[in-house]
Backbone as a ProteinNet text record, in pm:
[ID]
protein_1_A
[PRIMARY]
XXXXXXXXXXXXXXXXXXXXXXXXXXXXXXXXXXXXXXXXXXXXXXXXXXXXXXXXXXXXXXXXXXXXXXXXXXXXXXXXXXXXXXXXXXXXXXXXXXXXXXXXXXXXXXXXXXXXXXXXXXXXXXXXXXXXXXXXXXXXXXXXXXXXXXXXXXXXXXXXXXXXXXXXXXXXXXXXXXXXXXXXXXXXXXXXXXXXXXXXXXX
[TERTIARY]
1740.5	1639.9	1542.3	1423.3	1320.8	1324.3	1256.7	1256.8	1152.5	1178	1105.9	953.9	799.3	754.1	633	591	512.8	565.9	506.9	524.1	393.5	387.6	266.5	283.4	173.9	203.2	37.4	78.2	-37.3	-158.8	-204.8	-312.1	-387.9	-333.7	-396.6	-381.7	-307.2	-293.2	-378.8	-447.8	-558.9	-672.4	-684.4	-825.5	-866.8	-749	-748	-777.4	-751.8	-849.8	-953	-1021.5	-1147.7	-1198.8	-1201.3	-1233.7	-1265.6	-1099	-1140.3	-1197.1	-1249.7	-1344.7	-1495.5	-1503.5	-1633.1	-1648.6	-1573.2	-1594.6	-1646.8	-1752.7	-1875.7	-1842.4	-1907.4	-1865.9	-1843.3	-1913.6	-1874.4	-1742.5	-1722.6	-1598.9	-1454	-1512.4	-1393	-1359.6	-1470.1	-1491.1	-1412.4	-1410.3	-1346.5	-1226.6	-1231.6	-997.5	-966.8	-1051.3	-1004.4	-946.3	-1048.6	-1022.2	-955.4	-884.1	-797.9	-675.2	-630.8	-520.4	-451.6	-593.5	-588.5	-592.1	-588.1	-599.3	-715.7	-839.7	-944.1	-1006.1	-1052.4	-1075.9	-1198.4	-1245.2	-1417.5	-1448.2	-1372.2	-1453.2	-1529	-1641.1	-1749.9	-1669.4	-1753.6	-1731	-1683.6	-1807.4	-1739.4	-1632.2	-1589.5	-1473	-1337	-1328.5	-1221.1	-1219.5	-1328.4	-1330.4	-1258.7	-1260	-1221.4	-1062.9	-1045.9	-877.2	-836.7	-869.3	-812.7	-782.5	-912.2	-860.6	-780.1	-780.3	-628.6	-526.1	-526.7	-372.4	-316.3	-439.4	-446.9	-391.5	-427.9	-409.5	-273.4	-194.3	-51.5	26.9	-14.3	58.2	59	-33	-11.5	46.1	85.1	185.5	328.9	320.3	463.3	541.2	449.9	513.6	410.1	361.1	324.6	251.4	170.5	81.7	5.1	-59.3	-194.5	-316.5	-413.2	-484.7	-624.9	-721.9	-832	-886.4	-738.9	-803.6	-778.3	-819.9	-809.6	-642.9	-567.1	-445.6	-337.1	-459.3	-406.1	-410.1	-507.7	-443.1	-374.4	-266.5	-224.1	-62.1	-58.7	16.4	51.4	-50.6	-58.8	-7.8	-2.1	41.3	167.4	239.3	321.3	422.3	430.7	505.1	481.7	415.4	431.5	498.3	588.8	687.7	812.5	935.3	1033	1125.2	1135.2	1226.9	1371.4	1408.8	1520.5	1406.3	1398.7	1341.6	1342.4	1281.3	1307.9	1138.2	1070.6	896.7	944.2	808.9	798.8	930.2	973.4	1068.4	992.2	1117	1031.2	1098.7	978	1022.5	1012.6	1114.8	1075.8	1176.2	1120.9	1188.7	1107.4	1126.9	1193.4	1094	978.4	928.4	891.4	968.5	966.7	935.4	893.9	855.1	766.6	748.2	716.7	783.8	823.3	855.9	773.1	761.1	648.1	764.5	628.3	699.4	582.6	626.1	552.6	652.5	562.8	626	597.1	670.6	583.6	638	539.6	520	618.5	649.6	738.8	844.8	947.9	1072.3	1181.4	1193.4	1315.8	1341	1417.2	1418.1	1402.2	1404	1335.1	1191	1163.2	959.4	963.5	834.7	805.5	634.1	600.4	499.3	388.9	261.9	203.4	49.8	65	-93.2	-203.6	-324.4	-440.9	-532.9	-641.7	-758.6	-842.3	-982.5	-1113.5	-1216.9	-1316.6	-1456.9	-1520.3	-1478.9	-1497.9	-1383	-1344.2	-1211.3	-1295.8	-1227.4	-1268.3	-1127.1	-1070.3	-981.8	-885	-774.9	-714.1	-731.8	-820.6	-877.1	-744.5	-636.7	-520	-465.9	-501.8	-430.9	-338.7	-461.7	-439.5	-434.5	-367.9	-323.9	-165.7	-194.3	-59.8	59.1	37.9	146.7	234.8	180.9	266.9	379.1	379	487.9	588.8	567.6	702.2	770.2	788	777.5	873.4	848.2	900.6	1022.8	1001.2	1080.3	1243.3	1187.9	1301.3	1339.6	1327.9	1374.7	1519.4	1557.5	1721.6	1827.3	1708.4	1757.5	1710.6	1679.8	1693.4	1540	1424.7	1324.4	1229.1	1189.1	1150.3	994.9	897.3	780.6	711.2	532.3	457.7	347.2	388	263.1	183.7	28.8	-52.4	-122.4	-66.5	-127.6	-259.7	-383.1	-511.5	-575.2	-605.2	-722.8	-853.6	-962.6	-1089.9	-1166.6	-1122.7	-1156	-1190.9	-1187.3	-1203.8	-1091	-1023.3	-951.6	-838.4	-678.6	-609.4	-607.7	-615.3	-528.9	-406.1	-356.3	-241.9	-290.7	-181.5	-203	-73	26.1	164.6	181.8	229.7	285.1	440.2	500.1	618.8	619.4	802.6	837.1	849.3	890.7	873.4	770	665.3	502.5	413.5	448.8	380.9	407	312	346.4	283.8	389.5	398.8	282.1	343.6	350.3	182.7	111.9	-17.2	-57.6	21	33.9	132.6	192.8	306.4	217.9	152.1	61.8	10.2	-79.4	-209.5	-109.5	-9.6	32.9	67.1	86.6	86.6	-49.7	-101	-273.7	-289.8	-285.2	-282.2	-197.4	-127.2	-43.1	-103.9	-192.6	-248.4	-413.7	-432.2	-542.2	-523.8	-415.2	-364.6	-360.6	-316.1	-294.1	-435.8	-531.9	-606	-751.9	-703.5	-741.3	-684.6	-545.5	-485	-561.7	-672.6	-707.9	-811.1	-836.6	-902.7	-799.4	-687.2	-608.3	-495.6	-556.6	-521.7	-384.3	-350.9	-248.3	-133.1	-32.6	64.6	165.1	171.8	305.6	284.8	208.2	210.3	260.9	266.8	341.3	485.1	606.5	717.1	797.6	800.9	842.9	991.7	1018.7	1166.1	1197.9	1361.1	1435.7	1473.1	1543.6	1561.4	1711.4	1763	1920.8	1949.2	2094.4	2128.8	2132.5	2201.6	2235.5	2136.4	1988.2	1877.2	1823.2	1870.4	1810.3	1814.2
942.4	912.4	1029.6	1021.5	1068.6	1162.7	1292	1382.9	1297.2	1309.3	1244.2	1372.6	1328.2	1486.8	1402.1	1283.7	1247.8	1170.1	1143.6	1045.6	995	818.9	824.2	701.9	611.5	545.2	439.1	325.7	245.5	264.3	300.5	336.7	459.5	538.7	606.8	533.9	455.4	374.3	274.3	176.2	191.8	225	330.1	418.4	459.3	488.4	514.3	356.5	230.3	151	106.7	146.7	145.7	267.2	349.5	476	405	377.6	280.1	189.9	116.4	-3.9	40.4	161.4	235.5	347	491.8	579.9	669	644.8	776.5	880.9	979.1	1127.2	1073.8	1012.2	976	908.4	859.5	796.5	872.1	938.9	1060.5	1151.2	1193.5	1271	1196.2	1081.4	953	1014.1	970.8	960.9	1112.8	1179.7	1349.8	1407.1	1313.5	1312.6	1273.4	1201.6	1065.7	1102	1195	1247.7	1401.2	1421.1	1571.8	1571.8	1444.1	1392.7	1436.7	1415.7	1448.6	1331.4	1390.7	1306.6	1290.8	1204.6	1211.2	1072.4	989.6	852.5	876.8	822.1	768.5	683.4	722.4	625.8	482.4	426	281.9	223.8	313.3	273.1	367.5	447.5	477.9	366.9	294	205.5	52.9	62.6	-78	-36.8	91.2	124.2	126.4	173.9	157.8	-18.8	-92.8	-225.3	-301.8	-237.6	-321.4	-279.6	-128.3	-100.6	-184.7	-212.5	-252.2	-392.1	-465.9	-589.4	-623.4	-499.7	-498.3	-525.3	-389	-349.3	-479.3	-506.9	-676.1	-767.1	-801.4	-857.8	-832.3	-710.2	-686.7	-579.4	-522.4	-484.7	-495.3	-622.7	-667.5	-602.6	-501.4	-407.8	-446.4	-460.1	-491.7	-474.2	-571.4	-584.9	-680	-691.9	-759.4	-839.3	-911	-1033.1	-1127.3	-1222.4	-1393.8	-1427.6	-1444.5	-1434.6	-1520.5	-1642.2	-1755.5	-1743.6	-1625.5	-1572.1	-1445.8	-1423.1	-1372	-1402	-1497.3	-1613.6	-1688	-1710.9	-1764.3	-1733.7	-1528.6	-1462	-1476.1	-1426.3	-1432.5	-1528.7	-1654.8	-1805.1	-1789.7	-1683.3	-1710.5	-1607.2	-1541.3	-1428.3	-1460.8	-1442.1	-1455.5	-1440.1	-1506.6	-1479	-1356.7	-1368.3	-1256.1	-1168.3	-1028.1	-981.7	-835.8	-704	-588.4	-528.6	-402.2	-371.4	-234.1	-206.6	-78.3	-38.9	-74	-76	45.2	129.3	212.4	159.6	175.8	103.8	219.4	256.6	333.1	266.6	326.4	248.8	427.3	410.6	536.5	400.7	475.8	399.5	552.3	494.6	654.1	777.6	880.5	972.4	1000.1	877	865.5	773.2	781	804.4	701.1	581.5	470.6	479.1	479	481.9	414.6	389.3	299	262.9	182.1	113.8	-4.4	-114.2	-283.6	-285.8	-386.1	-429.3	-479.6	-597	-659.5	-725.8	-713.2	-803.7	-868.8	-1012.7	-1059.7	-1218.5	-1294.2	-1426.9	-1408.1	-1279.7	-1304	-1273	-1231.4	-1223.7	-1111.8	-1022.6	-857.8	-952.4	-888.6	-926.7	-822.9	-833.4	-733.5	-749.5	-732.9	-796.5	-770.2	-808.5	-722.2	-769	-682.3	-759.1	-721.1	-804	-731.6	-870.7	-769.2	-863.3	-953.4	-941.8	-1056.6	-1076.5	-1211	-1261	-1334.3	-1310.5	-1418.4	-1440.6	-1614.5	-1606.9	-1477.2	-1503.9	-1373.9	-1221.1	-1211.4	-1053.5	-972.6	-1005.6	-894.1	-902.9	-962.6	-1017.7	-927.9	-805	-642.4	-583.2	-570.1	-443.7	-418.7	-271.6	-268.6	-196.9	-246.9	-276	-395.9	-505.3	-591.1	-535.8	-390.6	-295.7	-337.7	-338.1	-368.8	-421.3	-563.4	-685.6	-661.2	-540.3	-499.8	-408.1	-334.2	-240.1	-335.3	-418	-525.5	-656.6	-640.1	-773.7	-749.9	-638.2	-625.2	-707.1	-669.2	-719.5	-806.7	-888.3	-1062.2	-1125.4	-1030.8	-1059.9	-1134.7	-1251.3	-1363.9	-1351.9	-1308.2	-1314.3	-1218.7	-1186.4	-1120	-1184.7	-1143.7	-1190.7	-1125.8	-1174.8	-1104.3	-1226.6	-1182.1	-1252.4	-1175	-1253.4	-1179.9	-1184.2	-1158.9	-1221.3	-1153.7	-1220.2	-1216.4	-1173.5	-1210.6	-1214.3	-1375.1	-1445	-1576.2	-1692.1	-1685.9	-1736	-1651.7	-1796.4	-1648.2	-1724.2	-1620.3	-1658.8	-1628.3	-1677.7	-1639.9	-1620.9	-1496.6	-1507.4	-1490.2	-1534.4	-1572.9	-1534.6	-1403.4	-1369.2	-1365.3	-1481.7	-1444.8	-1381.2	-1337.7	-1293.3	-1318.3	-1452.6	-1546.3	-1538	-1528.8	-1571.6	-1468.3	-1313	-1195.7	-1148.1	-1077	-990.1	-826.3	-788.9	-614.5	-529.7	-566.8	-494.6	-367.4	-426	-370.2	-283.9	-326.9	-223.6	-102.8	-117.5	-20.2	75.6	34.3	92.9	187.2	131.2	174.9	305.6	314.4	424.3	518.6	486.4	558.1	659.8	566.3	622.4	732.2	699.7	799.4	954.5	922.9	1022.1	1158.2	1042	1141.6	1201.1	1149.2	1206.9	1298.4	1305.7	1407.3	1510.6	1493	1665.2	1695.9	1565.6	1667.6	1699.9	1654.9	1710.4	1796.8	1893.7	1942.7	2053.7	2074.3	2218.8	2166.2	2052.1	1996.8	1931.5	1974.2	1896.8	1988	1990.3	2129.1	2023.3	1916.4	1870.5	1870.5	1931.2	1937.4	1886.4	1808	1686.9	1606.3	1525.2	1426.9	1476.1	1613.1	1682.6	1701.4	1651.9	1688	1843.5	1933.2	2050.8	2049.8	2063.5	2105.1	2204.3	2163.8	2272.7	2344.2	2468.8	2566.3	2613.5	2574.3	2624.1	2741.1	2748.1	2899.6	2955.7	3123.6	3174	3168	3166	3205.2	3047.8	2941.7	2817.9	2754.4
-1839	-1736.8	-1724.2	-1717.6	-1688.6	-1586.7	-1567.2	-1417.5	-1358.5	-1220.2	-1169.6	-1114.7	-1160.5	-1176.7	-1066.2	-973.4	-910.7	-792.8	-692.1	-582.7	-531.7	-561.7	-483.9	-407.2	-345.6	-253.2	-254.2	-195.9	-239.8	-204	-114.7	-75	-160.8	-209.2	-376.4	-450.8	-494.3	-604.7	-649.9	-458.2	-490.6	-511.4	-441.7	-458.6	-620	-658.1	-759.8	-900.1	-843.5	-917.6	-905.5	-765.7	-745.7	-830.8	-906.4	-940.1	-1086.7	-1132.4	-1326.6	-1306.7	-1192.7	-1201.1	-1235.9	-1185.4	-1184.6	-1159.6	-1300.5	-1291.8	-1251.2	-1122.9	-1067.7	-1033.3	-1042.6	-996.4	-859.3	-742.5	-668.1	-628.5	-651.8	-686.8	-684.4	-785	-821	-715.7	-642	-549.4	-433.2	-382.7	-305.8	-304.2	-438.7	-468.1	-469	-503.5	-504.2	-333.4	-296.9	-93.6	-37.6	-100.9	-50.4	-134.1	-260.9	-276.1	-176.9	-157.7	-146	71.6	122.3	253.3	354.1	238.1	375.4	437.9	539.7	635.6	638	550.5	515.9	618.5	654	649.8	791.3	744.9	825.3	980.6	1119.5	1210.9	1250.3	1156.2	1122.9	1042.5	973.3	865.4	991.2	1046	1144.4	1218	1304.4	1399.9	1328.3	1194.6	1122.6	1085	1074.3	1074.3	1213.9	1324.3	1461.1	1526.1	1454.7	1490.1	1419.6	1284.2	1188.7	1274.7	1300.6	1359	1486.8	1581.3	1687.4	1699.4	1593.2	1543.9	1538.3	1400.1	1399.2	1506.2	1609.5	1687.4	1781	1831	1878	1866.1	1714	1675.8	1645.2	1612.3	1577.6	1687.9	1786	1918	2040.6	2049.7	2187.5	2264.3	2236.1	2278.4	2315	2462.3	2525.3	2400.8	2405.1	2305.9	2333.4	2288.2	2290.9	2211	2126.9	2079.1	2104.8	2076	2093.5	2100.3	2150.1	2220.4	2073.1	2052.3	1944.9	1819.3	1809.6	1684.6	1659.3	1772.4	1742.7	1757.9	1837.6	1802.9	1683.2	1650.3	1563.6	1402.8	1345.2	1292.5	1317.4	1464.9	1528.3	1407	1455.7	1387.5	1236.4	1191.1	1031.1	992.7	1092.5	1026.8	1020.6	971.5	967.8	1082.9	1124.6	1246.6	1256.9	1167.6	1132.4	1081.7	1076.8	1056.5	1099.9	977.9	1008.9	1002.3	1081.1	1059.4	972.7	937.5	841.7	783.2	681.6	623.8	496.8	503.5	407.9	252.4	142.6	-43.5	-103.3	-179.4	-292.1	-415.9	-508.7	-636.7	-744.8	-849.9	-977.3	-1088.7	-1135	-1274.3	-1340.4	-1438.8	-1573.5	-1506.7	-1467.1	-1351.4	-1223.9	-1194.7	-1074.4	-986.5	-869.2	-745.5	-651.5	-620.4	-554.5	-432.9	-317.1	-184.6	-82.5	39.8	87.3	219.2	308	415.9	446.5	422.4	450.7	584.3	604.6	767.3	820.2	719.8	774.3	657.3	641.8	590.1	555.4	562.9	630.4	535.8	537	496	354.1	273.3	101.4	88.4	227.6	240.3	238.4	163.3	205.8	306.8	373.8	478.9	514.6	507.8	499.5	587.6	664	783.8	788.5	737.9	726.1	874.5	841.4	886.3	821.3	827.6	727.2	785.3	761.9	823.9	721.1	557.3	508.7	412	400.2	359.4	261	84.5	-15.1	-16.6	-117.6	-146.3	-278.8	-286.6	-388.2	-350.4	-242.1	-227.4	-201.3	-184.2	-199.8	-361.5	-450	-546.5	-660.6	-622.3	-684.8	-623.3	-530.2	-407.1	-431.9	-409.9	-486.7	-372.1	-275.9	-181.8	-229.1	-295	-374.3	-492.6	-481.6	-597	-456.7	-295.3	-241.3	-301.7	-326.6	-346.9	-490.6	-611.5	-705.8	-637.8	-548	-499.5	-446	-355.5	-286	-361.8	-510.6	-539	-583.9	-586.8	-598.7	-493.7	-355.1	-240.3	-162.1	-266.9	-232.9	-202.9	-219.2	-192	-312.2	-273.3	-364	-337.9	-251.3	-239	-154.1	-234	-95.6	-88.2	72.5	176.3	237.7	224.3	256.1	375.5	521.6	614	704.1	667.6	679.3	795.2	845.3	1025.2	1033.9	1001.3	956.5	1062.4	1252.7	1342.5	1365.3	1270.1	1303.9	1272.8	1162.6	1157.3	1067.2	1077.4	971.9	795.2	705.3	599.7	535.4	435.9	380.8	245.9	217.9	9.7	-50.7	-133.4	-155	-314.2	-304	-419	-491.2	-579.6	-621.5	-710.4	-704.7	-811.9	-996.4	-903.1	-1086.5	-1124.2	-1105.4	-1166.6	-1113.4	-1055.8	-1090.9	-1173.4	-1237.2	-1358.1	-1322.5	-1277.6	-1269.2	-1350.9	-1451.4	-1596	-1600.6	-1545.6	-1527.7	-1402.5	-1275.5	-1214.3	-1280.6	-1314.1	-1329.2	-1465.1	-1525.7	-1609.5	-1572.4	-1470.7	-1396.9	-1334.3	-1272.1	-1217.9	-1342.9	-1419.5	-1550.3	-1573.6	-1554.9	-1545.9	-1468.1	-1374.6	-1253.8	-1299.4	-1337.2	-1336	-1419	-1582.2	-1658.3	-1559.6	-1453.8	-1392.3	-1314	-1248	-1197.5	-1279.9	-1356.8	-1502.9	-1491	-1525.2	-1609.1	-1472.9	-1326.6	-1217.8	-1144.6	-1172.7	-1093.8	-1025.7	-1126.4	-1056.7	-919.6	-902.1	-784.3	-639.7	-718.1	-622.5	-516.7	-383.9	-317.9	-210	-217.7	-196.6	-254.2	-288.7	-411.1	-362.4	-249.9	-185.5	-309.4	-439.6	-490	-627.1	-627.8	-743.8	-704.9	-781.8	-734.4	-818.6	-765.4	-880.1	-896.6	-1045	-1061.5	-993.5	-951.6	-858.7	-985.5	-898.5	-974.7	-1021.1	-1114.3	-1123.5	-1114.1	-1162.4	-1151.5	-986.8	-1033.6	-949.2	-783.2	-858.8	-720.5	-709.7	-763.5	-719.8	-587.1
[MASK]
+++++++++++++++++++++++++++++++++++++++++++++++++++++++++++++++++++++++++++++++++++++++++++++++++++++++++++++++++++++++++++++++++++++++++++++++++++++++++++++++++++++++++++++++++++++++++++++++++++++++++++

């Protein structure tokens, strides 16, 4: 088995395919920020993460809130009734280390709640919070869900196991890994580097 020499987690994972979709120095500069944890984003993009959270928290612990009551209800009835929140995933692919926390999962479901101001269909289709979904199928988990709320209405997006194919995420983190090398000297976060311990007497 492989040392394990990275850890990363989906939210780089995707930043990081927004980057191979369209290489820009900009871009690079993005994910360099977003490994390295700065806090660049703009006003309006904090205000669109405070109301996803807000959203969650509504549903999955009842937190006074300001939306439309029925849809949040409405989320509510499409979760599993047995059921565990932020469940933390990790799973071991060749030397890296995938970790993460899904929202919600219970019944064979990993569950995962968004919101966003415009909803096409498939738009989670490559998000790779769906590696949960790889992480928990030892333990009995048959599908992921991506339940969406637009502010207007909700959707669903239903990923199994039988009829995903990994194989390309698990690549893509491959990828990553060689960008890291050949960015280390930009990368002033070194939590995503894991270093060998040290044997012997002074280890």
């Amino acid at each position: 088995m492989e040392e394990v020499k990275y850890q990363l987690y989906p939210t780089l994972l995707n930043a990081f395919g927004t980057y191979l979709a369209a290489p820009f120095p900009d871009n690079k500069t993005t994910l360099l920020n977003r490994i390295n944890r700065v806090n660049d984003f703009d006003a309006e993009t904090r205000k669109k993460f405070a109301k996803g959270s807000s959203f969650e928290d509504a549903v999955l612990k009842n937190k006074a809130h300001a939306f439309d009551q029925k849809m949040v209800d409405e989320v509510k009835l499409l979760l599993p009734e047995v059921k565990v929140t932020q469940l933390k995933v990790s799973f071991i692919h060749k030397n890296i280390r995938f970790y993460g926390f899904a929202d919600v999962v219970g019944e064979g479901r990993v569950i995962d709640i968004k919101t966003t101001s415009k909803y096409r269909p498939q738009k989670f289709a490559f998000n790779f919070q769906t590696l949960y979904l790889y992480g928990l199928a030892q333990k009995g988990c048959k599908q992921m869900e991506y339940i969406i709320y637009d502010f207007n209405e909700v959707h669903q997006e239903v990923y199994t196991l039988d009829n995903f194919d990994f194989g390309l995420m698990l690549h893509q983190m491959e990828l990553f890994t060689e960008f890291l090398e050949e960015n280390r000297a930009g990368i002033t976060d070194k939590k995503i580097f894991i270093e060998p311990t040290l044997g012997g007497l002074f280890g």
